[in-house]
Each structure stands twice: as C-alpha cells, then as structure tokens.
FIRO-340346 format. One line per 8 residues: their letters; for each residue y, x, z of C-alpha. Coordinates in steps of 0.5 Angstrom, whole numbers. Each point is the difference from the previous one (the first is absolute). Layout:
# FIRO-340346
A) Y/X/Z; ...
//
This chain:
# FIRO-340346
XXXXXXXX) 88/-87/-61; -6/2/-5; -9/-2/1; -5/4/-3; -7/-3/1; -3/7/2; -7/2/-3; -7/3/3
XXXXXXXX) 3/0/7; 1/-4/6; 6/-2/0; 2/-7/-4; 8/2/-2; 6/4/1; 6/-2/0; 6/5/0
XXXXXXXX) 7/0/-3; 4/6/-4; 8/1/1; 3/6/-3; -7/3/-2; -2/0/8; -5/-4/2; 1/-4/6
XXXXXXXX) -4/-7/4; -7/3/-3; -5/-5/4; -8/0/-2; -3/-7/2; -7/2/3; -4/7/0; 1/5/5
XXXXXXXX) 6/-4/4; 2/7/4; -1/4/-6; 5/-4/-5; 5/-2/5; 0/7/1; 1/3/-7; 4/-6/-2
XXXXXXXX) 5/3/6; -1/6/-3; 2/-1/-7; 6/-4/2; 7/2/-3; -4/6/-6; 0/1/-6; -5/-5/-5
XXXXXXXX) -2/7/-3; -1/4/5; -4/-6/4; -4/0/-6; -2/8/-1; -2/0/8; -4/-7/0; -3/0/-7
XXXXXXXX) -7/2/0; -3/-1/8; -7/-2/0; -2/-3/7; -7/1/0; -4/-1/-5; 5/-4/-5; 4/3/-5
XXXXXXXX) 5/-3/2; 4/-2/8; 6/-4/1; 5/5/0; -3/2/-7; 1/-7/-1; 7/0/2; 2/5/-5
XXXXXXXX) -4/-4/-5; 5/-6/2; 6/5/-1; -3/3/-7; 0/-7/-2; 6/-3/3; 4/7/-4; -3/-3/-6
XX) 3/-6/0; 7/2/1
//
C-alpha cells in the first residue's frame, strides 16, 4: 500500500496499491467523503497511466489543483520510483 501527502487540498493522504500497472484499493483520507470514495471506485482496476491522463489537471474551484489531480501526481511519483 502506497501514502502520498496531498498538497493544496483538503485531503490529508491517499492510499492506493498498484498490481499488474492497475490501480486498486485508492482511499482518500478527509475531503469530499462522497466525491473520493467515489472516484477512488471508479478508478478501481485501471490502468496507472490512463488514470493519470484522465485526473491530471482538475481544479476545484479556485485552487490550481484537486485531489484527483493530486492522485495523478501520487501515481507520477509512485511510476518514478519503479
């Protein structure tokens, strides 16, 4: 199981593991509860990239960032490290 400390959002961490290049078991701790249990259920079982290319870049409101966006920026790091 992977952390990553998201910045700039309200959620204080985001676990997920990688298997096989597919995420599975992502679980934001504080946010939005409906809106990251729900995206981590939907990004259940795909591939890290194509999560990547779908999250990257999603602002909520006025921050320049969310925590989709920081999700995908977990997973760039979590891929640099392999």
């Amino acid at each position: 199981m992977m952390m990553y400390k998201p910045k700039g959002v309200c959620s204080r961490e985001i676990y997920f593991d990688v298997v096989d290049n597919k995420l599975t078991g992502v679980r934001y701790v504080g946010g939005c509860s409906g809106n990251t249990q729900g995206v981590g259920r939907l990004l259940e079982g795909m591939d890290v990239d194509e999560a990547i290319s779908r999250l990257e870049g999603i602002h909520c409101g006025p921050k320049s960032t969310s925590c989709p966006d920081q999700l995908a920026q977990a997973l760039k790091a979590y891929k640099s490290e392999q």
